[in-house]
N, C-alpha and C positions, 0 to 999 in steps of 0.2 A: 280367628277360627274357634279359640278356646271360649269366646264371649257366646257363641253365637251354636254351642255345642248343645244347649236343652231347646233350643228350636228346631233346631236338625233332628235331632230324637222325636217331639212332637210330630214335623211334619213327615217322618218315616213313617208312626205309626198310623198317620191317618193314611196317607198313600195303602199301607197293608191292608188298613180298614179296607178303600175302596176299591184296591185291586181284586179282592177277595169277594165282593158284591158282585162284580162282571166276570171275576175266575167260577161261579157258583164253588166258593167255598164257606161258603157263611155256615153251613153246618157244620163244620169241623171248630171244634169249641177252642182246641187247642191254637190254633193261629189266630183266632178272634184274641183269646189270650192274652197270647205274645204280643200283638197289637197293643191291647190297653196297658200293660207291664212297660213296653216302652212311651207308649204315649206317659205314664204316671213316671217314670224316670224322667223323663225328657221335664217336667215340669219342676219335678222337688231339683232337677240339675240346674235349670233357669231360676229358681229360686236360691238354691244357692250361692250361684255365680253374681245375683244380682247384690246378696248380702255381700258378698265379699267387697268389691268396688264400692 
């Protein structure tokens, strides 16, 4: 689960992404946001974890 922790963040953010295209909230800048913040953790965390191992 710890391995596999910045691809879960990744594919949360995109789900927000597209939940947010069919919720019409794509104007709300602030969830757009949130989205790409965890989308950019999810990657420097898989980046991480891959240096580690």
């Amino acid at each position: 689960m710890k391995q596999n922790l910045g691809i879960i963040l990744i594919v949360l953010g995109a789900l927000m992404l597209i939940i947010s295209y069919f919720a019409d909230l794509v104007d709300y800048n602030f969830y757009n946001i949130g989205a790409l913040l965890i989308i950019i953790a999810g990657i420097v965390t898989h980046i991480m974890m891959t240096k580690r191992s």
